[in-house]
C-alpha positions in Angstrom: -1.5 -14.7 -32.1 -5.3 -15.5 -33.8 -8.0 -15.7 -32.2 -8.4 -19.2 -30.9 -12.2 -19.0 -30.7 -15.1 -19.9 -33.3 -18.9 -20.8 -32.5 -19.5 -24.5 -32.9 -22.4 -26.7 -32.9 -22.2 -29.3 -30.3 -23.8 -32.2 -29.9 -26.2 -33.2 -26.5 -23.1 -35.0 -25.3 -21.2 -32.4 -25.8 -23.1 -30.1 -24.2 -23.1 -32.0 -21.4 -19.3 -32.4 -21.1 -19.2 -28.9 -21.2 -22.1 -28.5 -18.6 -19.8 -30.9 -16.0 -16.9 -28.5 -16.8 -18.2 -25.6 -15.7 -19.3 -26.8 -13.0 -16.1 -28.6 -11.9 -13.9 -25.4 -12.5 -16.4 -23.3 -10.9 -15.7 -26.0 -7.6 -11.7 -24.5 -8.5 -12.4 -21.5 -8.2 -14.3 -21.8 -4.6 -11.0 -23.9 -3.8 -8.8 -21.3 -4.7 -10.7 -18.6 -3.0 -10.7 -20.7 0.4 -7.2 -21.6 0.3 -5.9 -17.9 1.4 -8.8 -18.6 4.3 -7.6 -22.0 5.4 -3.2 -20.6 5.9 -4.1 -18.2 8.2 -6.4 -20.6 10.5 -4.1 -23.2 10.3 -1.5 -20.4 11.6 -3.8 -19.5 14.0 -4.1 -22.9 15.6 -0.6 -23.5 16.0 -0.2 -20.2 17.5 -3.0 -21.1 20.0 -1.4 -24.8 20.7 2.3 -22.9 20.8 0.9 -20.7 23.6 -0.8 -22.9 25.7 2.5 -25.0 25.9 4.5 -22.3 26.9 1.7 -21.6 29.4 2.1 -25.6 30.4 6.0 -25.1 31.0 5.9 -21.8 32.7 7.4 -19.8 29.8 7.5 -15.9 29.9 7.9 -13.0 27.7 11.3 -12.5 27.4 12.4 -8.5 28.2 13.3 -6.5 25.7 17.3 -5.9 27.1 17.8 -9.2 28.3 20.5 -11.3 26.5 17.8 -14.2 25.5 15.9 -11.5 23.2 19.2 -10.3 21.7 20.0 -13.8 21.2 16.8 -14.4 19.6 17.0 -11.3 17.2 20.8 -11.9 15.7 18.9 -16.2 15.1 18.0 -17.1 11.2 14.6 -17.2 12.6 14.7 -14.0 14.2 16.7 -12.3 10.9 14.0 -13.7 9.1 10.7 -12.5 10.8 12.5 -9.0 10.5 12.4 -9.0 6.9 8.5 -10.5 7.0 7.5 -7.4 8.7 9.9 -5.3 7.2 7.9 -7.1 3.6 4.1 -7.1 5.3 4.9 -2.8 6.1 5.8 -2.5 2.5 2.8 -4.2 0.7 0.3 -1.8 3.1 1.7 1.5 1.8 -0.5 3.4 -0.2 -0.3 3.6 -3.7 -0.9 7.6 -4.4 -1.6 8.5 -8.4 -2.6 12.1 -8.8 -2.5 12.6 -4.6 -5.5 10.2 -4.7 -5.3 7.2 -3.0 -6.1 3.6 -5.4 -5.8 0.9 -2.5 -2.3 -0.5 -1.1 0.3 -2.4 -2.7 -1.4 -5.8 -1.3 -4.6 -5.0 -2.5 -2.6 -4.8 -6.2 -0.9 -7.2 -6.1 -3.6 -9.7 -4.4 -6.2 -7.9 -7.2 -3.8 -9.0 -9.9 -3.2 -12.1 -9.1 -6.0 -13.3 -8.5 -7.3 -11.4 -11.5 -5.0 -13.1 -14.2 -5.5 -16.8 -12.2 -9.2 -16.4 -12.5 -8.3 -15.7 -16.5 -6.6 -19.2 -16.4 -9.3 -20.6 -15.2 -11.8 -18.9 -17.4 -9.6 -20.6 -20.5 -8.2 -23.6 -19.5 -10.2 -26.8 -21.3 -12.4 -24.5 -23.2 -10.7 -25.6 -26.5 -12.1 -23.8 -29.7 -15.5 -23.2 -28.0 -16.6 -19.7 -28.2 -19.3 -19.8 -25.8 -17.7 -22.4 -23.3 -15.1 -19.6 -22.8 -18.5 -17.0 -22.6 -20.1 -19.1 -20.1 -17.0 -19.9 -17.9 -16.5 -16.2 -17.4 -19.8 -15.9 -15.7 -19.7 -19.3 -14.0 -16.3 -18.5 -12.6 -17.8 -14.9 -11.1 -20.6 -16.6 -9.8 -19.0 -18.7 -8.0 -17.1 -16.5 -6.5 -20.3 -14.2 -5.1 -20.3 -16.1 -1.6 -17.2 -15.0 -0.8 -18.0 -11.7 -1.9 -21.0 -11.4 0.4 -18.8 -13.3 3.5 -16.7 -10.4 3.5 -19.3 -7.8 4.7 -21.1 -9.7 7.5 -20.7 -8.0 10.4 -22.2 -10.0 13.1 -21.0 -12.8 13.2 -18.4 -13.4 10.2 -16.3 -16.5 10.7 -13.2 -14.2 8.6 -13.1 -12.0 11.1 -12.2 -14.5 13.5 -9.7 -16.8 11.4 -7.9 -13.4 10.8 -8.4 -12.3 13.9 -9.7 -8.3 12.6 -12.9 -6.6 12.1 -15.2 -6.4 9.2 -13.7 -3.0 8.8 -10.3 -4.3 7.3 -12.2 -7.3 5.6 -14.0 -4.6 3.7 -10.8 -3.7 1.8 -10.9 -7.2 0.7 -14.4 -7.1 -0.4 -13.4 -4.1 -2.6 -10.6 -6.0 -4.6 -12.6 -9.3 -5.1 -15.8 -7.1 -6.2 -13.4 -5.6 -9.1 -12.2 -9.3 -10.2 -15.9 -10.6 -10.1 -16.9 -6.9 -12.0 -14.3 -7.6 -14.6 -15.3 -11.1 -15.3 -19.1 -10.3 -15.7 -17.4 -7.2 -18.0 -16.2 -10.0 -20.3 -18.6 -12.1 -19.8 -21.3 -9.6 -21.3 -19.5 -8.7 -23.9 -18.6 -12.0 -25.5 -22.9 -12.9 -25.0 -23.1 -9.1 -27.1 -21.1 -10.0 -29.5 -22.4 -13.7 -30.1 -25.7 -12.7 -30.8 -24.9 -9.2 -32.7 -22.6 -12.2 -35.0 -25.3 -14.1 -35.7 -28.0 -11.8 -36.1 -30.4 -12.6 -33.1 -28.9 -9.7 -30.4 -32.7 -7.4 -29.9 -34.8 -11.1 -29.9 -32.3 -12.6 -27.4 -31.9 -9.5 -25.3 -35.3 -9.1 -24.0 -36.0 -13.0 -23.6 -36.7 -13.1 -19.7 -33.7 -15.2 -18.8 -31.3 -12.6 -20.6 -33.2 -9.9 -19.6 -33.0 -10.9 -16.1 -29.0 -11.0 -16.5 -29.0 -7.7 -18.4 -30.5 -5.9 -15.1 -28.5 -7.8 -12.6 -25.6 -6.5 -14.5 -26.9 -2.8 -14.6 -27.5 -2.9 -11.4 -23.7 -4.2 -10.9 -22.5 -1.2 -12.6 -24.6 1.2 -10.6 -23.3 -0.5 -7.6 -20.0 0.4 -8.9 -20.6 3.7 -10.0 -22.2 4.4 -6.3 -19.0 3.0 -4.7 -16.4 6.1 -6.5 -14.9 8.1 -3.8 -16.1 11.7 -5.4 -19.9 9.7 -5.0 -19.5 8.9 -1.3 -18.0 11.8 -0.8 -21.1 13.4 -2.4 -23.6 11.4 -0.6 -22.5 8.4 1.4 -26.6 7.4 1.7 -26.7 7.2 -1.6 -23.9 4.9 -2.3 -24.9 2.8 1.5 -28.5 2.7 0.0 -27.8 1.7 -3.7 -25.2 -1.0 -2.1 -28.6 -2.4 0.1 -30.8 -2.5 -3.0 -28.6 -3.9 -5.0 -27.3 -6.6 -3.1 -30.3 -7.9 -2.0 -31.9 -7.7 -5.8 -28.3 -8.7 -7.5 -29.3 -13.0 -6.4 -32.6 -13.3 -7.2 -32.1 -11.9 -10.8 -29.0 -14.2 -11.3 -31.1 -17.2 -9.9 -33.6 -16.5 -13.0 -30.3 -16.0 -15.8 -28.4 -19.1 -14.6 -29.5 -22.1 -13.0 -26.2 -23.5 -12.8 -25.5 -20.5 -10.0 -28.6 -21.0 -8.2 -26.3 -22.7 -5.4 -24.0 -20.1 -5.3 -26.3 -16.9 -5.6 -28.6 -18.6 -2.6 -25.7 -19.0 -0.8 -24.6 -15.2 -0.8 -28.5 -14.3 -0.1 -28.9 -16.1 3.0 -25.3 -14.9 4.2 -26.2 -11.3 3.4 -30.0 -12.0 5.0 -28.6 -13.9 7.7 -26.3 -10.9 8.7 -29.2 -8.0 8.6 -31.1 -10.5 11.0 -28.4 -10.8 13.6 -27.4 -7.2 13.0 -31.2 -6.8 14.2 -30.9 -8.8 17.3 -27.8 -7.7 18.6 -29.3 -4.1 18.4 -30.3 -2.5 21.5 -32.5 0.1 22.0 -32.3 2.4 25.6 -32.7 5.5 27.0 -29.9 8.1 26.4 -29.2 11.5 27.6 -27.8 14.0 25.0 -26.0 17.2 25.8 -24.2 19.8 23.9 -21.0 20.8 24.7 -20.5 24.4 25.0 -18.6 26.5 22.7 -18.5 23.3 20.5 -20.2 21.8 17.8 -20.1 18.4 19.8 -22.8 16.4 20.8 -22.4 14.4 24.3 -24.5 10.7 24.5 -24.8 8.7 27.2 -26.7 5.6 26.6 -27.9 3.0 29.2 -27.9 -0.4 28.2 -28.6 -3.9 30.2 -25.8 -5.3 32.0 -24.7 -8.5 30.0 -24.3 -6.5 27.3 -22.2 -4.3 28.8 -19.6 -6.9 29.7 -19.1 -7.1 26.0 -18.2 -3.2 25.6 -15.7 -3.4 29.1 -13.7 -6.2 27.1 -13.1 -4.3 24.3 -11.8 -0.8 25.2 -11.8 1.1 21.7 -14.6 -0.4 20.2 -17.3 1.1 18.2 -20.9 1.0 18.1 -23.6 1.7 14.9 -25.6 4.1 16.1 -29.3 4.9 14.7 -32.7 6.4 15.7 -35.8 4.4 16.2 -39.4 4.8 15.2 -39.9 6.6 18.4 -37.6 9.0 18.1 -38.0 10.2 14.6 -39.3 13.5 13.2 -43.5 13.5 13.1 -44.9 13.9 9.4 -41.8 14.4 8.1 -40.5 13.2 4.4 -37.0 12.3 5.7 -38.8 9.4 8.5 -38.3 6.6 5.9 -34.7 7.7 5.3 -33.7 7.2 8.7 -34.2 3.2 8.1 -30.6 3.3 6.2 -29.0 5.5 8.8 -26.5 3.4 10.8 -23.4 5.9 12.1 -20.5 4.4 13.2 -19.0 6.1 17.1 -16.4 5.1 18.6 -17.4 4.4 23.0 -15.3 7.2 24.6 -15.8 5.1 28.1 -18.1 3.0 30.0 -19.1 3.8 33.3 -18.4 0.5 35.7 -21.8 1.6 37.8 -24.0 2.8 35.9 -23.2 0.5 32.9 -23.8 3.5 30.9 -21.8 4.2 27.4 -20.6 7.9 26.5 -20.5 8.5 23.0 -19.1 12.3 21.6 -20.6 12.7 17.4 -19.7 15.9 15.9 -22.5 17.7 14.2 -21.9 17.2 10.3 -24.1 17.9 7.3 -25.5 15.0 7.6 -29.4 14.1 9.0 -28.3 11.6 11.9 -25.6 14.0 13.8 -27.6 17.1 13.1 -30.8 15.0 14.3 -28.9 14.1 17.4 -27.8 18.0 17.8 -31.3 19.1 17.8 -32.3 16.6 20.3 -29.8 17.4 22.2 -30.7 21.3 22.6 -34.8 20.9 22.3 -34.9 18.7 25.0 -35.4 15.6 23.3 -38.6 17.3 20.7 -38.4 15.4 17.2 -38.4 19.3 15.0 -39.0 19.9 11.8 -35.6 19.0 9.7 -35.6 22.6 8.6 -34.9 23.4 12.0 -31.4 25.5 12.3 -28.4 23.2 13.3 -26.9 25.8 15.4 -25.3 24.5 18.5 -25.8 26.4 21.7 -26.0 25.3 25.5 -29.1 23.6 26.7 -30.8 21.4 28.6 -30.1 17.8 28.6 -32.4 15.8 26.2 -33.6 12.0 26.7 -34.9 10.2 23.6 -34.8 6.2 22.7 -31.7 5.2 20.3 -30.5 2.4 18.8 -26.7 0.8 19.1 -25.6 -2.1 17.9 -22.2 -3.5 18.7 -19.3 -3.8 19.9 -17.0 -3.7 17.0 -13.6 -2.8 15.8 -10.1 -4.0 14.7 -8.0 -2.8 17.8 -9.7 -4.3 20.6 -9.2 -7.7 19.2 -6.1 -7.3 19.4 -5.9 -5.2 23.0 -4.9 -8.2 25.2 -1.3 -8.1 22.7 -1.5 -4.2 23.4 -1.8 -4.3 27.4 0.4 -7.3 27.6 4.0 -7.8 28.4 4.7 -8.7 24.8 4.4 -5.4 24.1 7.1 -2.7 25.8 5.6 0.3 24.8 2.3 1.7 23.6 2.2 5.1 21.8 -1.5 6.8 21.1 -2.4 9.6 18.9 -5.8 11.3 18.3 -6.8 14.0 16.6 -10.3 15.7 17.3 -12.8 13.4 18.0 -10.6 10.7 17.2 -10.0 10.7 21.0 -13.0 8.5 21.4 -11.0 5.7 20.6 -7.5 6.7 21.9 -8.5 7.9 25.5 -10.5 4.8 26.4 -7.6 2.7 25.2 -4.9 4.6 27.1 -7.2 4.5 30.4 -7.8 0.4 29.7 -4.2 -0.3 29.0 -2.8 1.5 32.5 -5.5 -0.2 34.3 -4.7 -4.0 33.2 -0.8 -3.0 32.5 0.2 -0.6 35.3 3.8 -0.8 34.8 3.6 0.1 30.6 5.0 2.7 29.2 1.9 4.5 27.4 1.9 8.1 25.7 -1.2 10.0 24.6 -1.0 12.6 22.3 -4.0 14.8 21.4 -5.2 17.4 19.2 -7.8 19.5 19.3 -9.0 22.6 18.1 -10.4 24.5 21.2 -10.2 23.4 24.8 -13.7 22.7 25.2 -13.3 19.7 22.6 -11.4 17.8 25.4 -14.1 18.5 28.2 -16.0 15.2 27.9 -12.8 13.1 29.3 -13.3 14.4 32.0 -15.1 11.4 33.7 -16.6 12.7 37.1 -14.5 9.8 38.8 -11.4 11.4 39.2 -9.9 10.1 36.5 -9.6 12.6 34.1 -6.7 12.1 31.4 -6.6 16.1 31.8 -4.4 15.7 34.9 -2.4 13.0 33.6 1.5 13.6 32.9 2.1 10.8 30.0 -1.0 12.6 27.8 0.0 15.7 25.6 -2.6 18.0 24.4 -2.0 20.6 21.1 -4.6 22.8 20.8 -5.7 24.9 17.9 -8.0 27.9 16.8 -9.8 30.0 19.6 -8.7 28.4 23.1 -11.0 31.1 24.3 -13.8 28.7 26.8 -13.6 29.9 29.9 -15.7 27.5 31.5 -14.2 24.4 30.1 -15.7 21.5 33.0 -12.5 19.7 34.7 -10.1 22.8 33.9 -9.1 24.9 36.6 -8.9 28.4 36.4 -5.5 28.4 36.9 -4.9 26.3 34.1 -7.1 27.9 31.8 -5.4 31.4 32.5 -2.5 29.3 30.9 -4.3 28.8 28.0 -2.9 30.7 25.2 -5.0 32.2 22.2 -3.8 31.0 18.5 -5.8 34.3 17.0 -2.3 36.6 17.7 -0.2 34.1 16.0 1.8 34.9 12.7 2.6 32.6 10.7 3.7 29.2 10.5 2.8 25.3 9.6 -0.6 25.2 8.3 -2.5 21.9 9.5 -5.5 19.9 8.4 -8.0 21.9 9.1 -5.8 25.4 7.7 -5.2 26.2 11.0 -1.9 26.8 13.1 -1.5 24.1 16.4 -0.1 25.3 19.1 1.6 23.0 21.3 0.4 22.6 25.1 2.6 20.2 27.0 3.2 19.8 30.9 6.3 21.6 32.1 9.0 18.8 33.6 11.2 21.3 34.0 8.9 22.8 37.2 7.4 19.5 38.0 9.5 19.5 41.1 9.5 23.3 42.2 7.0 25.5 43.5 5.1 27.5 42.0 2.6 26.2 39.3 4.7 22.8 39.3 2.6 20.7 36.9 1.1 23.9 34.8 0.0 23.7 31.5 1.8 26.0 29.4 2.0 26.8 25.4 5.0 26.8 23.8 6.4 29.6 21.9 6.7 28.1 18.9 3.4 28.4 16.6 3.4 25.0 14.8 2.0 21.4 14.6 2.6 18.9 16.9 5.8 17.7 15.6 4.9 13.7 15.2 8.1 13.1 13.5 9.9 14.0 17.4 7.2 12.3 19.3 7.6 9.1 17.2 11.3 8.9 17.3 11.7 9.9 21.2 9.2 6.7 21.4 11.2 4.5 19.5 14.7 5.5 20.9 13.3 5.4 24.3 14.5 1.3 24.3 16.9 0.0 21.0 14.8 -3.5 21.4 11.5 -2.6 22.7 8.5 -3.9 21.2 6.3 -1.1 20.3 2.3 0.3 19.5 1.2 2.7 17.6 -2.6 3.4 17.5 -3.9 6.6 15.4 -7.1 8.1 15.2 -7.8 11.3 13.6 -7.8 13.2 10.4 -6.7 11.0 6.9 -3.2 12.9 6.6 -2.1 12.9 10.4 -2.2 9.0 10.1 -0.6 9.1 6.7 1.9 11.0 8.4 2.2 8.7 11.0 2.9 5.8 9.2 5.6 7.3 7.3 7.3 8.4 10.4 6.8 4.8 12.1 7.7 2.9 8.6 11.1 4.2 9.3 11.6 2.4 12.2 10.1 -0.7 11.3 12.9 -0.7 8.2 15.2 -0.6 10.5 14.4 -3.9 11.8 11.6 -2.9 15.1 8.7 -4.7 15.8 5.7 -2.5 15.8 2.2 -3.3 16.1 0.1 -0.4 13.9 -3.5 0.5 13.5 -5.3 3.2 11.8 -8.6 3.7 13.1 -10.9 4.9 10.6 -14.2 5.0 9.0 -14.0 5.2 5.2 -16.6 3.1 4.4 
């Protein structure tokens, strides 16, 4: 097939014609990005109007054994909604090339799509016309840059509540449409490149202003890209959160200057992205909080006071997180790294929230990074800004006070916690690993308090016994004690002074450093299993006791998930992770089976990869 293109002279009127069509399929283009906006709210209505009928007539959630829910399932309809999920489960798998992780199937197939309709776009009506074709590849990615900018408000984006979810799982979205609008400026570029290299005018029209503003935008683009690689954030995440800051805010104006046409559209994404950092600003609080390390550990305990309204926001949404930074106060004094800590915003997960106080307890493990090993120092100086050479070492001290900043609540699960703690769901299934508790235990606590009769199952791991000391609450209601949460520990148990353990139950605690052998887990170290002996519940005797098992190996997760599932054929059932990447890869592989075999499941992964 030739090469339909060739450079033609038009006429004014022609010019003009092809002016209007730009402009009317860049007006497609905005159509076809709203349309996948416009199912899901429609959905979402007549779910809302469904409910409140059934609410009107007195209808219930049927139970899982009873004959109407059977019935249901063996309906078209019910046949039908099995293979949806069955469809949905599919389409989030992972697509793994090299062991690396490219996005999920959806994010492919959505990418592609909307990729090659885009290309359609770009060429339809452009006829012979070399440089209509050049001009509606940049007018169609233009267009297309308020959506781009919609998907990473935080405060208050209206996506988040048509599809009822969290800017974090909107940002997967931002990703795919960045690499259609990427592609298209690709092309676009190097059409204009070879236009003016073809007829002889490419160094004069390159650094005219209104070219040369283009040229930077789209540098700029490409180090925005570049920033975004996974081996780059895995180098330095501030440099790629930076870069992203800069370049988004400097990406508009320069566009404004290249293309008049997208003035609307650039302006647009500006005051979105604007819009959001102001909001972001107000809903930030800044309070006193009390930091502590915990012993043997390299985890750092914060408990933040905040004023009570806004603490009515963090009791609703058990499992939320918070972006946590330092103020002006509370940085380090003639230090080069002060200005850095403007572009410091750490995600933490709220571990619990104390109902008098109206305190929030936060638990950050000290990284490499300058925020958690900021927050270390505070926490064993007494609150003293050092020097950032300071050591990082953690050891027991003193709690600190200093000023921080939060700014939340956020987060995917507890939007959708009143599904989780409800009837409509039969069973709920938690599993944490580290850290990663932050977000399970408040969850489990929330879900037995509003759901008393659910059947709810925390498992934990951990790698030493004093990682689990901070759930213990002070209010006598430690998970600790609980029967329904199952702790595996891992590496040196050896922390003898573990707050909320008993001795008797630390005596129980068995060292990992005499163990030979066995599974090796993510962080190259053998678990050991602790779990609650049933067997002695009822006897005397250290009834209750935790013990470890003799076998030296993970927690099994395939066993726990199955026991879950086959605990009732047609219960509906949750499964919330938090923890390491290949524990919740894990996970879902283990749960995927059961959802092909026709269950409804409710999943999350909670994570923070961007």
């Amino acid at each position: 097939m030739a090469w339909p293109y060739r450079f033609l002279t038009l006429s004014p009127e022609e010019v003009q014609l092809r002016r209007q069509a730009l402009d009317r399929y860049a007006i497609y283009a905005q159509i076809s990005a709203l349309l996948p906006i416009f199912i899901p709210l429609t959905q979402r209505i007549v779910e809302r109007y469904t409910r409140g009928r059934e609410v009107t007539r007195g209808a219930y959630d049927v139970v899982p054994d009873s004959p109407l829910y059977k019935c249901r399932k063996g309906t078209v309809v019910g046949r039908w909604l099995a293979k949806v999920r069955i469809v949905q489960w599919w389409s989030r798998d992972e697509v793994i090339i090299n062991g690396q992780s490219w996005g999920t199937r959806d994010q492919w197939m959505v990418g592609m799509a909307s990729m090659i309709w885009m290309l359609v776009l770009c060429i339809a009506g452009t006829g012979e016309d070399y440089l209509h074709f050049t001009k509606r590849l940049g007018t169609i990615a233009t267009a297309l840059m308020p959506f781009q900018y919609l998907l990473i408000l935080k405060s208050f984006s209206p996506l988040a509540w048509v599809f009822n979810t969290s800017h974090e799982t909107l940002n997967r979205w931002h990703r795919v449409l960045a690499r259609v609008i990427t592609a298209l400026l690709i092309l676009h570029a190097a059409c204009y490149l070879n236009y003016f290299a073809q007829v002889g005018i490419l160094q004069r029209r390159l650094f005219a202003p209104v070219v040369f503003a283009g040229v930077v935008a789209f540098a700029g683009l490409n180090l925005l890209n570049t920033t975004a690689l996974r081996a780059v954030r895995a180098w330095s995440y501030r440099v790629f959160f930076i870069t992203h800051l800069v370049v988004a805010m400097a990406i508009p104006p320069l566009i404004f200057i290249h293309a008049p046409s997208a003035r609307l559209s650039v302006g647009t994404a500006l005051v979105l992205f604007l819009a959001d950092i102001a909001m972001r600003r107000l809903r930030t609080t800044t309070s006193q909080a009390t930091l502590e390390t915990i012993p043997g550990t390299t985890l750092v305990k914060i408990m933040a006071s905040i004023p009570g309204p806004k603490v009515n926001a963090f009791r609703a949404k058990p499992g939320a997180h918070i972006y946590l930074s330092i103020p002006a106060a509370a940085r380090p004094i003639a230090s080069n790294d002060a200005l850095l800590y403007e572009f410091l915003f750490n995600p933490f997960t709220v571990a619990d929230v104390d109902d008098h106080t109206g305190a929030l307890t936060l638990v950050a493990r000290q990284h490499d990074g300058p925020l958690t090993r900021r927050l270390a120092q505070f926490a064993q100086h007494g609150g003293m800004a050092m020097p950032s050479s300071t050591t990082t070492t953690v050891f027991p001290a003193a709690a600190a006070t200093v000023p921080l900043s939060i700014e939340g609540p956020y987060g995917t699960a507890s939007r959708h916690f009143a599904q989780i703690a409800s009837p409509r769901t039969d069973r709920v299934l938690l599993i944490a690993g580290g850290v990663g508790a932050t977000f399970a235990v408040p969850l489990y606590r929330a879900v037995l308090a509003d759901h008393p009769a659910a059947k709810v199952e925390l498992v934990w791991a951990i790698r030493a016994a004093g990682d689990a000391t901070w759930a213990v609450t002070g209010r006598g209601d430690s998970v600790l004690e609980d029967e329904n949460v199952n702790i595996f520990l891992t590496g040196d148990l050896g922390v003898g002074t573990a707050v909320g353990v008993s001795e008797p139950r630390r005596a129980s605690f068995a060292s990992s450093s005499d163990a030979g052998g066995g599974a090796s887990g993510d962080a190259g170290e053998e678990l050991s299993s602790l779990y609650r002996d049933r067997r002695r519940a009822g006897g005397g005797g250290g009834g209750g006791r935790w013990t470890s098992s003799h076998s030296r190996r993970r927690p099994d997760l395939r066993r726990i998930i199955d026991d879950t599932f086959r605990g009732g054929p047609d219960e509906r059932v949750a499964v919330l992770v938090c923890g390491p990447a290949s524990m919740a890869r894990e996970v879902r592989r283990h749960v995927g089976a059961w959802v092909y075999r026709g269950r409804d499941v409710f999943f999350h992964d909670e994570s923070f990869g961007w």
